[in-house]
SEKE-159936 format. One record per residue: y, x, z of N, C-alpha, C, O in turn; residue in one letter. Coordinates in steps of 0.001 Angstrom, whole numbers, padded with zeros to 6 digits, always signed. Layout:
N
YXZYXZYXZYXZa;...
***
This chain:
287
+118650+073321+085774+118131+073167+084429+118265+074442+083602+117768+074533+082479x;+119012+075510+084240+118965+076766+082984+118548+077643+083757+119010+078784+083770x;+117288+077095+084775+116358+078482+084657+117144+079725+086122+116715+080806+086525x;+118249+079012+086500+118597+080230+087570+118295+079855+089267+118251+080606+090242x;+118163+078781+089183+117267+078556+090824+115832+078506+090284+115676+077795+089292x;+114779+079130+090763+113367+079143+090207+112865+078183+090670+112355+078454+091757x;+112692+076681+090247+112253+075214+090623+112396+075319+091607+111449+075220+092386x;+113907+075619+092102+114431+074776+093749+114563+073533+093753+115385+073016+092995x;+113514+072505+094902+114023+071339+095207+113092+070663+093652+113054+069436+093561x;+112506+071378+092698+112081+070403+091349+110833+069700+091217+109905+070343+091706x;+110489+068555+090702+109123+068366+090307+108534+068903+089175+108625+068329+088090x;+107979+069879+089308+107009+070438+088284+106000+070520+087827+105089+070706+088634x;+105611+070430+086300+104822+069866+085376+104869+069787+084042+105947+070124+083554x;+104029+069445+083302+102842+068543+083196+101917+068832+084086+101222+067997+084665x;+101865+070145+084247+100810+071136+084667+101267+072039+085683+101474+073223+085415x;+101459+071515+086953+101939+072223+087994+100955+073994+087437+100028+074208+086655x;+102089+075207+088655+100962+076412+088662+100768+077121+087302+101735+077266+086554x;+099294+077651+086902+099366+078596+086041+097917+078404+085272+096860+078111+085831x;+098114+078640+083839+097341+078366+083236+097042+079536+081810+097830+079857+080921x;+095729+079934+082015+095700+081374+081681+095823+081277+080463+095734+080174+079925x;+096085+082547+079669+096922+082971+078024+097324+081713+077663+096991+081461+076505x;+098020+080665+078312+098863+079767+077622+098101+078826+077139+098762+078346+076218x;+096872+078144+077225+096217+077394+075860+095136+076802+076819+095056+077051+078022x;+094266+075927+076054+093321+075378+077074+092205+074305+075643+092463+074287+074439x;+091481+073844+076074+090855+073351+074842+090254+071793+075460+089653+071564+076510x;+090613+071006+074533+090244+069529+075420+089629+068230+074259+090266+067721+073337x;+088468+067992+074603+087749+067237+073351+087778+068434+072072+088424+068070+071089x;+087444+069165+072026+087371+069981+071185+088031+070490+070762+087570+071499+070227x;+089590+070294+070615+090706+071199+070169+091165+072051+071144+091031+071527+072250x;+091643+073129+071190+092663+073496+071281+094554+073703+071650+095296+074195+070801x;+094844+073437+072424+096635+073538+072641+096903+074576+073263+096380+075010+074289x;+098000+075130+072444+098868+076344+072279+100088+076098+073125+100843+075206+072738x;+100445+076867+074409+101150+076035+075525+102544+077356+075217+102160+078482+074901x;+103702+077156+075310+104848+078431+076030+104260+079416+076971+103715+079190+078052x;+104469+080581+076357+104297+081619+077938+105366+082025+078370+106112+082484+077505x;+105727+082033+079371+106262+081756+080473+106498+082691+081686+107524+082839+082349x;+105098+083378+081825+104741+083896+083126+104025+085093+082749+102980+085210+083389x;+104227+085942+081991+103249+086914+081647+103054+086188+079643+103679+085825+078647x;+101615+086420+080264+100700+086226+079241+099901+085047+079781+098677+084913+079766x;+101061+084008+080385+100505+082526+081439+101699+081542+080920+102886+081684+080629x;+100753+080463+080957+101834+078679+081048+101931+079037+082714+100971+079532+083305x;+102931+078791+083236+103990+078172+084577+104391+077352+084487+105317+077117+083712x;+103843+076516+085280+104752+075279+085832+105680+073906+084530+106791+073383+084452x;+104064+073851+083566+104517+073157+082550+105117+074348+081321+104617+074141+080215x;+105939+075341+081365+105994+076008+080344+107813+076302+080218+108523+075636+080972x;+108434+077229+079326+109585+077377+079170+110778+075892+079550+111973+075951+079840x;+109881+074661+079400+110889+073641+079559+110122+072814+080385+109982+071715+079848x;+109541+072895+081524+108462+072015+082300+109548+070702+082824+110611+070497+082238x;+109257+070179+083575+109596+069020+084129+111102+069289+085084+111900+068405+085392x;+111190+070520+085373+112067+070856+086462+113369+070865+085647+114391+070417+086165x;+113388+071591+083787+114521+071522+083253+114658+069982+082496+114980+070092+081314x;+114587+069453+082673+114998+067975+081879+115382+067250+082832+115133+067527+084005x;+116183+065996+082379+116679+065104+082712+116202+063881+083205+116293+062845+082546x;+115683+063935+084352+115576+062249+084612+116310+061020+085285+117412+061174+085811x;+115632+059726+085251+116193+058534+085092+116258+057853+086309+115183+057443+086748x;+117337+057624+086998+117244+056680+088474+116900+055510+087992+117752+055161+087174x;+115851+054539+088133+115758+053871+088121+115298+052266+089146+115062+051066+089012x;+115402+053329+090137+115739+051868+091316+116510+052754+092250+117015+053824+091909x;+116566+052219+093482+117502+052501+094360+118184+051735+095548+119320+051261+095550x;+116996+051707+096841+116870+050378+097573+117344+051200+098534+116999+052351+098799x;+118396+050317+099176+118863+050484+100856+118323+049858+101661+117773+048825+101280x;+118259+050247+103160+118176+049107+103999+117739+050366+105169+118228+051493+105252x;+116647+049745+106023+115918+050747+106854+114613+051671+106034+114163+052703+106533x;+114175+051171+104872+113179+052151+104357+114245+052997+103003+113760+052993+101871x;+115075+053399+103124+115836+053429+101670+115079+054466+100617+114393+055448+100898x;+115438+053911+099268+114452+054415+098411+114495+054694+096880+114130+053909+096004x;+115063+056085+096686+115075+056173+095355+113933+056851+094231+113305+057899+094379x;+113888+055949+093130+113106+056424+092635+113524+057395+090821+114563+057161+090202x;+112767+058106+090477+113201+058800+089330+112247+058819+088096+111069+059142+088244x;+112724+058494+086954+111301+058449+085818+111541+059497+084899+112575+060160+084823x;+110605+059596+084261+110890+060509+083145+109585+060294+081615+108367+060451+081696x;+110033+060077+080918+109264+059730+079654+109107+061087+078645+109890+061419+077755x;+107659+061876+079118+107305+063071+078286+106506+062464+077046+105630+061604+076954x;+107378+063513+075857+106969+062742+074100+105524+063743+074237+105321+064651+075043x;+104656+063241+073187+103559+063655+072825+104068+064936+072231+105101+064966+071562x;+103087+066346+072566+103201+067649+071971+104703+068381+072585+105320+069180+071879x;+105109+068061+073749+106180+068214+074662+105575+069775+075668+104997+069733+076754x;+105875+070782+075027+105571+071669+075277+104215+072400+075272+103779+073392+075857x;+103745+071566+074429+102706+071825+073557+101426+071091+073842+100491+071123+073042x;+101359+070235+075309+101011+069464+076175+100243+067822+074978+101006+067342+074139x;+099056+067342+075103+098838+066352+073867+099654+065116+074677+099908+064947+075869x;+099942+064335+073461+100067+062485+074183+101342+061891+074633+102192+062741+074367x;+101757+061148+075029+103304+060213+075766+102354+060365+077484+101400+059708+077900x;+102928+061210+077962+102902+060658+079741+104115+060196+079963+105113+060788+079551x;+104182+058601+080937+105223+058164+082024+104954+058977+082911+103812+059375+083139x;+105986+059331+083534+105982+060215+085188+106955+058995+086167+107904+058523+085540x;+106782+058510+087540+107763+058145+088256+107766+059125+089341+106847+059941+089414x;+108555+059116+090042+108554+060054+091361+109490+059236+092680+110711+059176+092536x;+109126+058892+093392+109905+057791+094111+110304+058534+096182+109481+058788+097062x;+111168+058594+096201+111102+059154+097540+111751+058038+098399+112662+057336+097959x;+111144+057886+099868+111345+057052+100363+111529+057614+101799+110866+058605+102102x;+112414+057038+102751+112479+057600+103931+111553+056189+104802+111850+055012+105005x;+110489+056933+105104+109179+055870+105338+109537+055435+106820+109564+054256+107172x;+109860+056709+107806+110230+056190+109056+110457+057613+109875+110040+058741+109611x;+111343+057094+111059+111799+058281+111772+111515+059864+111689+110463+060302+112156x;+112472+060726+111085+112109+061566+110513+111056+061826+109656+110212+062700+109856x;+111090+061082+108704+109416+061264+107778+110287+061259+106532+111317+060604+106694x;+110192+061640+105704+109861+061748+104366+108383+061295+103677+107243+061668+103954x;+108998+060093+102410+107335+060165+101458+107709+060116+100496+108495+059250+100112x;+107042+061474+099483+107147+061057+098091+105705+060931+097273+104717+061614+097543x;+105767+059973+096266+105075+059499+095139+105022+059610+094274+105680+058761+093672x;+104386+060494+093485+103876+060684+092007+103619+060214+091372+102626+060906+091149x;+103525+059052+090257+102875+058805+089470+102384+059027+088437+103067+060028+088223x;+101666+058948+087435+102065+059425+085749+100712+059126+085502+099726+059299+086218x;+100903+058321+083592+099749+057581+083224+100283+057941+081806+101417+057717+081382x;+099218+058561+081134+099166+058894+079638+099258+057577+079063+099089+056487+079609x;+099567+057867+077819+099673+056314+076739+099055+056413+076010+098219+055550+075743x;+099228+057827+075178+098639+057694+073695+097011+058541+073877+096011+057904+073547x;+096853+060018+074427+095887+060410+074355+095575+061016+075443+096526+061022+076225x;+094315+061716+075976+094011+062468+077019+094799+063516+077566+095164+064097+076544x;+095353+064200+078640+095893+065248+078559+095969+065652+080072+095597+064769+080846x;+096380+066817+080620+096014+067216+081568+096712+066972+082297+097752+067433+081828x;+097032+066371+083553+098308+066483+084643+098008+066527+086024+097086+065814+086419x;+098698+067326+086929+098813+067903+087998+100458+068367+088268+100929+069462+087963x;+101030+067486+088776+102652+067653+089351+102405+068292+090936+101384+068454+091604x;+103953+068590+091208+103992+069658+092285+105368+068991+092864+106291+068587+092157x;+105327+068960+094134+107296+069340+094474+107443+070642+094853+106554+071244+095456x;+108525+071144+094540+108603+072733+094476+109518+072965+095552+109743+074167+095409x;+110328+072510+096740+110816+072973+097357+110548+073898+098082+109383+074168+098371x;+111883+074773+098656+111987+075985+099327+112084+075910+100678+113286+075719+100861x;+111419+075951+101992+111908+075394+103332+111637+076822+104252+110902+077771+104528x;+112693+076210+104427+113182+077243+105781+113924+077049+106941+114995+077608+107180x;+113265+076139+107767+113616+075088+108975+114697+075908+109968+115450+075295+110725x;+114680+077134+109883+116176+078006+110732+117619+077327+110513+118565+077368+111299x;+117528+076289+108458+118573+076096+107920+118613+077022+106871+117925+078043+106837x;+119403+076679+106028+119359+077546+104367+120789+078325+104625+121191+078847+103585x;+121659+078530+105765+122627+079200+106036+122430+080178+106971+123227+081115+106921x;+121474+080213+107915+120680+080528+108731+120629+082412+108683+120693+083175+109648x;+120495+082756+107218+120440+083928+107157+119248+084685+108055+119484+085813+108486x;+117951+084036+108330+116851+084445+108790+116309+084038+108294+116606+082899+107935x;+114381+084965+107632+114050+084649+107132+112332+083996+107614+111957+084073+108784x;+111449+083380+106510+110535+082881+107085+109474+083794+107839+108473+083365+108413x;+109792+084887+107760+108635+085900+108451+108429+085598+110004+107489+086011+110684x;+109034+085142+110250+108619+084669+111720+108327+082867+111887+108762+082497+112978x;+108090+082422+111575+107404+080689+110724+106276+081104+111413+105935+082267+111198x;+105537+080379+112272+104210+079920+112584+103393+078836+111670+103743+077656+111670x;+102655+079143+111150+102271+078298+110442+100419+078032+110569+099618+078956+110712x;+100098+076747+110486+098750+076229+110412+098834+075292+108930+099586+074443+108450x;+097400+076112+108490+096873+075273+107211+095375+074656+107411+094402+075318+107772x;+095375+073898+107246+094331+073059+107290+092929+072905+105947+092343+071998+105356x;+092916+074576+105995+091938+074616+104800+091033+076237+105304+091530+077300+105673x;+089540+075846+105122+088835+077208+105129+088495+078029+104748+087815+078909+105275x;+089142+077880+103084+088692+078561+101954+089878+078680+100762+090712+077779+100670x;+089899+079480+100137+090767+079905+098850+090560+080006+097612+089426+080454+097442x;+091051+079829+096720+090391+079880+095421+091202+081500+094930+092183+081307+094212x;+091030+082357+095102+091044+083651+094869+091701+084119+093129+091301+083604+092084x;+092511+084940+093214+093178+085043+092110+092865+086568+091451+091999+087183+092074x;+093369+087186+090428+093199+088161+089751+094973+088673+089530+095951+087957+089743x;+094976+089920+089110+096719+090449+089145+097478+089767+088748+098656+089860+089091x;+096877+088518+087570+097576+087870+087070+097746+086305+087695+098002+085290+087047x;+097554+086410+088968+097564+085420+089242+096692+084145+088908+097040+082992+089162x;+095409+084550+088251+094881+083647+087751+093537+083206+088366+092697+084103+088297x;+093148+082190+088888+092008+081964+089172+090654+082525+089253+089951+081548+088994x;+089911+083478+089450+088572+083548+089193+087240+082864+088921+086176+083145+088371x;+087942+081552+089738+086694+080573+089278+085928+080375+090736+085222+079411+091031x;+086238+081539+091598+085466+081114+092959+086671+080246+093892+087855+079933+093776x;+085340+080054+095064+086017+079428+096305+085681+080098+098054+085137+079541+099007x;+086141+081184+097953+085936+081930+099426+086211+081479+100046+086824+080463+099718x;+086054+081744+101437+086311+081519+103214+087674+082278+103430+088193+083237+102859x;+087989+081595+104320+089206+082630+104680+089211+083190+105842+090243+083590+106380x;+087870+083289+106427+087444+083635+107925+087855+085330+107840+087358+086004+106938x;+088559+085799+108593+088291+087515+108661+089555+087994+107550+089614+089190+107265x;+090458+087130+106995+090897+087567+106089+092621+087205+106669+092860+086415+107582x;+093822+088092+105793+095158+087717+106331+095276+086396+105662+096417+085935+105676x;+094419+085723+105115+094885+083761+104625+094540+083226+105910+095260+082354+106395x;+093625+083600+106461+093356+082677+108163+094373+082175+108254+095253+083033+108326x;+094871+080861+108305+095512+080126+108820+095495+078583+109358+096208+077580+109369x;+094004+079124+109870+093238+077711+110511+094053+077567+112106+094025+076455+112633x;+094546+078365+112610+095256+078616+113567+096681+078839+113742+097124+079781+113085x;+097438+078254+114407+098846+078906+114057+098681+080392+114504+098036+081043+115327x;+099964+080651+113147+099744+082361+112893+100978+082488+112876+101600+081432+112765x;+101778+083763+112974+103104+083535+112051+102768+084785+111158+102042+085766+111317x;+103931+084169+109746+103847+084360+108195+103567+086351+108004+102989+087087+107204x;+104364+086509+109247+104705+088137+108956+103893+089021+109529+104100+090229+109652x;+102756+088272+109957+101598+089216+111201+101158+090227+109990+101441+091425+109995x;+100373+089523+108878+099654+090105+107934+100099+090157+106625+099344+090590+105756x;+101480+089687+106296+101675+089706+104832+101645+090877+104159+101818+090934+102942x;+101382+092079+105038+101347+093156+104168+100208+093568+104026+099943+094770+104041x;+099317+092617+103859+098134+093359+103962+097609+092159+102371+096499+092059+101848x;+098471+091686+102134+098273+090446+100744+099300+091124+099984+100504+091042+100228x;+098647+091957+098829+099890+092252+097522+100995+091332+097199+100868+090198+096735x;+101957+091863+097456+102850+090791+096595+103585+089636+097806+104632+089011+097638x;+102975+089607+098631+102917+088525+099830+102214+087519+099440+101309+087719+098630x;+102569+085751+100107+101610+084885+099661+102059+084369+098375+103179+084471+097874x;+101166+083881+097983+100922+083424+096453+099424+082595+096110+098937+082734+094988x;+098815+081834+097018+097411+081510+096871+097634+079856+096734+098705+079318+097012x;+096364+079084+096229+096067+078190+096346+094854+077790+097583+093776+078355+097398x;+094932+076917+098758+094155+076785+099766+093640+075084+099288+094283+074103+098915x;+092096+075350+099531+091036+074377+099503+091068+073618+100405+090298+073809+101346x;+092186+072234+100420+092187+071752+101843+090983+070968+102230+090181+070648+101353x;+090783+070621+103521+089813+070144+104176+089695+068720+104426+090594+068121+105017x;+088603+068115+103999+088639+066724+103858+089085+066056+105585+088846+066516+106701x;+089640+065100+105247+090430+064219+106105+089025+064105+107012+087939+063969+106448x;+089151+064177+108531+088256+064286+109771+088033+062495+109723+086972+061885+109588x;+089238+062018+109863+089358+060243+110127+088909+059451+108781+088408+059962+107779x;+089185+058181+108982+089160+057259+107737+090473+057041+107580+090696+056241+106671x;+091116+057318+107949+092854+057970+107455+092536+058472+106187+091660+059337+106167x;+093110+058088+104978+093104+058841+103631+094135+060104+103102+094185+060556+101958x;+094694+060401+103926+095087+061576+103779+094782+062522+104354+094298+062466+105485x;+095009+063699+103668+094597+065269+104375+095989+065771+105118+097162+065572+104799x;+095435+066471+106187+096785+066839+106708+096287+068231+106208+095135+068663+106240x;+097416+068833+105739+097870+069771+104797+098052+071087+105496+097178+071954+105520x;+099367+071205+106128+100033+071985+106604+101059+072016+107959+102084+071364+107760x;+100999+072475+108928+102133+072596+109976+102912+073398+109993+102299+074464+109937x;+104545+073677+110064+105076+075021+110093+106290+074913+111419+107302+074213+111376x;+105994+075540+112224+107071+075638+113465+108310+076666+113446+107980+077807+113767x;+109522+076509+113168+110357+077848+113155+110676+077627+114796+111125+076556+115206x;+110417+078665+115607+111032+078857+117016+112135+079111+117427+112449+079183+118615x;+113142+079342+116088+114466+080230+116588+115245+078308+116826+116157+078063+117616x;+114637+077366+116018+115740+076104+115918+114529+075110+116670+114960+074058+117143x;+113011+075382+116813+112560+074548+117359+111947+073401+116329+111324+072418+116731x;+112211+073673+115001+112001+072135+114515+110395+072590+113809+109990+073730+113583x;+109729+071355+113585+108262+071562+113007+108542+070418+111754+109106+069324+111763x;+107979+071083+110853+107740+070334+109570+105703+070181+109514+104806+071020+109591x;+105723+068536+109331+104278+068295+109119+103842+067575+107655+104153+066409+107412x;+103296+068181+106976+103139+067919+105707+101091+066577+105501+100085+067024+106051x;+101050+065962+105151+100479+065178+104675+100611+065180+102623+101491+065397+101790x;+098710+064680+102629+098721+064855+101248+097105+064155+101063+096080+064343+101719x;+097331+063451+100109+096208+062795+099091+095662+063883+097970+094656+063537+097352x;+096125+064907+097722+095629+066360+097267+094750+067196+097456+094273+067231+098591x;+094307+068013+096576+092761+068895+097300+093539+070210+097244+092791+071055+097734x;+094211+070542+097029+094626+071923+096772+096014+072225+097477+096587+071138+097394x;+096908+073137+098153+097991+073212+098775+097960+075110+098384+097324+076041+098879x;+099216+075003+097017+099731+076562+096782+101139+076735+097918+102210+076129+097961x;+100510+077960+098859+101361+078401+100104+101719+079839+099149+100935+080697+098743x;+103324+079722+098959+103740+080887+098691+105106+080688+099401+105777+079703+099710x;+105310+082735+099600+106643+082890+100349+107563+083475+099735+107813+084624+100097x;+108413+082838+098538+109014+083338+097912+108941+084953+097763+109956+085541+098135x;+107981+085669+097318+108192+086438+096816+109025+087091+096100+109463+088187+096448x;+109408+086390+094806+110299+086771+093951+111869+086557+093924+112640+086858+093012x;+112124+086031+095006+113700+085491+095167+114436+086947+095510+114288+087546+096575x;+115340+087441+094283+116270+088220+094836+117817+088243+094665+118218+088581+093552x;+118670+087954+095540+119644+087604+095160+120119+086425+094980+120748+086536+093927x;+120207+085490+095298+120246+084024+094517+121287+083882+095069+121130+084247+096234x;+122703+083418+094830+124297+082518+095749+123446+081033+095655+123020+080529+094616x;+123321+080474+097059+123013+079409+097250+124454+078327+097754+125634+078204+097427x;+123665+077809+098553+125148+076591+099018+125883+077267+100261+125516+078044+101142x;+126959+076698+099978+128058+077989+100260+128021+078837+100367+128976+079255+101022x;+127289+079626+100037+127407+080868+099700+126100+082029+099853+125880+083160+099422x;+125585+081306+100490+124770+081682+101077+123681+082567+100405+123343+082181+099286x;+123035+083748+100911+122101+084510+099357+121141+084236+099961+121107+084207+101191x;+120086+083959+099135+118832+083951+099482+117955+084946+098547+118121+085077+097335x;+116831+085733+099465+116564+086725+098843+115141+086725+099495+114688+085816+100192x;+114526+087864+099165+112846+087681+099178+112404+087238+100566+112891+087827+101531x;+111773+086530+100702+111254+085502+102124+112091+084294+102604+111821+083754+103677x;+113055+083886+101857+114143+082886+101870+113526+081621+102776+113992+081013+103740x;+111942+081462+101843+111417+079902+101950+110205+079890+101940+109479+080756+101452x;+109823+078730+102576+108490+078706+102246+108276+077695+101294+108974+076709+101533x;+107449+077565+100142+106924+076725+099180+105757+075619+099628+104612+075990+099367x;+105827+074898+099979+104165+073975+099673+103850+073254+099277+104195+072134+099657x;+102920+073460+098177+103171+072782+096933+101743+072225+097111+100811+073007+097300x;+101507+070603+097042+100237+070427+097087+100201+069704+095717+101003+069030+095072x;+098826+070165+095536+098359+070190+094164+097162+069985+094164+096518+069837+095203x;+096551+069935+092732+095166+070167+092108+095143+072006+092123+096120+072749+092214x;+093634+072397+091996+093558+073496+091933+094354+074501+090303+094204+074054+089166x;+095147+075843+090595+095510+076312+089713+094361+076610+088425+093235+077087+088562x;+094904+076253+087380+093972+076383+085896+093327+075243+085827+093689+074728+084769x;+092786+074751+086208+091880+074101+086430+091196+073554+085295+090036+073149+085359x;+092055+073531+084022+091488+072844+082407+090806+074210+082034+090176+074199+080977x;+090837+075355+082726+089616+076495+081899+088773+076549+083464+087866+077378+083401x;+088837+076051+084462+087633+076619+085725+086790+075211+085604+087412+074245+086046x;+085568+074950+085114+084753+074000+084994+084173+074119+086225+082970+073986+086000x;+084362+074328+087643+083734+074412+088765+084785+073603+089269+084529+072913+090256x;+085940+073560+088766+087148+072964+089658+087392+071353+089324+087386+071070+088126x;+087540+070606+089979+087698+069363+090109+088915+069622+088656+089704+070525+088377x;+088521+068265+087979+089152+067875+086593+090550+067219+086643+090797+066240+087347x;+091386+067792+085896+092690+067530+085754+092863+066309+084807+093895+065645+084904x;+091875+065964+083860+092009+065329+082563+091962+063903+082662+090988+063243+083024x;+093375+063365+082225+093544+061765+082390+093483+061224+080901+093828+061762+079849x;+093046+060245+081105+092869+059371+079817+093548+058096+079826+093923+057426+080788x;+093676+057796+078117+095560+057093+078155+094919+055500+079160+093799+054988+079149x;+096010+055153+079826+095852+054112+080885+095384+054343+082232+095649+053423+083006x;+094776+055301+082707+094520+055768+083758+095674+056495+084528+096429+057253+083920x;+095817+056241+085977+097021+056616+086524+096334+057800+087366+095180+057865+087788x;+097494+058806+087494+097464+059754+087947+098705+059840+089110+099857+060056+088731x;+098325+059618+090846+098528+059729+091712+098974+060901+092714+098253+061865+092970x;+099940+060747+093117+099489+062581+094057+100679+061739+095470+101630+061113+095002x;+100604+061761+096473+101460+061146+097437+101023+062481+098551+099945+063027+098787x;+103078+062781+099329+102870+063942+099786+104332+062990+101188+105411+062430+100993x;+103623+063246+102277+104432+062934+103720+104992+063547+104260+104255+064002+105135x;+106159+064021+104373+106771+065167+105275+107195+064260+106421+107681+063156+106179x;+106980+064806+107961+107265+064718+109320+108312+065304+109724+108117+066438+109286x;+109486+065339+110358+110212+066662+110761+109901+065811+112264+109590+064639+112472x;+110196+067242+113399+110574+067018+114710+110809+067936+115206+110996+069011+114636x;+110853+067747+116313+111636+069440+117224+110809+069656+118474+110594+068685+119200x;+110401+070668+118738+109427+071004+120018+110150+072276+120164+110527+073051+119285x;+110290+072352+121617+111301+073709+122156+109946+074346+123260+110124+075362+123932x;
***
């Protein structure tokens, strides 16, 4: 909550991502958001979802066990319009799986939402002291929504054929990251579900040194793949430092900005309408 793990492990929001000079205009006004990130709203803003307090409010054992967490954002809550409920419920669905659930439904007025889970993974182990540059990874998207220095959207949707985002194939992380400023930092256009299965499969990531594969699932159109870039220094658990390439992020989402890119699928909920996002993690081990 004070800002010194950079949304390790957090749900972030109102407004997962980045949203350009802070402000956005909706039914005709105007909102004036925290900057944060530059001359950018991040991840909800100086006090997004990751620094506040939320509410256990169930908490089921058995073979599916299942806790869930709420949080009640006031109208004009970081500059954001309206009362959103948020729940977030994680459930251990079945043998090695992870599922978590998003919810959140405005009350009073329209307003924009797109939540994220922000964890850091790095399947070697977070003691491990190796970093993700050697991660094989497959994404399940053909195209990118392309950014500017500031990280901000352009408004298009490229291919990623010919380019170091290729990651229609397993790749590993460190073949080409130097050939991407900064390392990764993109939002990927995932690819509609092949089956009548309603989810998209997202992402695969294999670390070889421990063998284990993380498989990500998502009801989401958008999946931001970043590799900690900015981590320097951090004392983690026991002791442990984590520093630039620590983790990998995958954050599935709606596309970044998206309340100023009118090409981009709409963020904007209206009061009583629920806003959904459900994300499956797999673990297993292949040697």
């Amino acid at each position: 909550m004070n800002g010194t793990s950079p949304y390790f492990g957090a749900i972030v929001g109102r407004v997962a991502n980045r949203i350009k000079d802070g402000e956005f205009t909706l039914d005709g006004k105007t909102y004036h958001l925290p900057k944060n990130d530059g001359n950018n709203t991040l991840h909800g803003g100086k006090r997004g979802f990751d620094k506040v307090l939320w509410r256990v409010t169930r908490l089921r054992k058995g073979p599916r066990p299942t806790i869930q967490f709420t949080y009640h954002s006031r109208d004009g809550e970081q500059g954001f319009p309206g009362v959103l409920d948020v729940s977030a419920t994680y459930t251990l669905s079945g043998p090695g799986e992870l599922t978590l659930e998003i919810k959140a439904v405005p009350r009073t007025k329209p307003t924009p939402v797109s939540l994220a889970q922000h964890t850091y993974w790095n399947l070697a182990g977070e003691a491990s002291n190796r970093s993700i540059l050697s991660n094989k990874v497959t994404i399940w998207a053909h195209s990118i929504t392309p950014v500017d220095k500031h990280l901000i959207p352009t408004g298009a949707i490229v291919p990623v054929k010919g380019t170091p985002y290729d990651f229609t194939k397993p790749t590993v992380v460190g073949k080409k990251i130097n050939d991407v400023p900064g390392g990764y930092d993109i939002n990927y256009v995932l690819d509609r579900p092949k089956s009548k299965h309603w989810l998209r499969r997202a992402v695969r990531v294999k670390d070889d040194f421990s063998g284990r594969v993380l498989d990500l699932w998502t009801n989401n159109i958008g999946l931001q793949f970043y590799t900690s870039n900015q981590i320097k220094k951090i004392v983690g658990k026991g002791g442990a430092i984590y520093r630039k390439y620590a983790g990998l992020v995958l954050e599935t989402q709606a596309f970044p900005d998206a309340v100023d890119q009118t090409n981009f699928p709409s963020i904007i909920y209206r009061p009583g309408q629920l806003y959904r996002h459900v994300m499956v993690y797999k673990f297993s081990v292949e040697k």
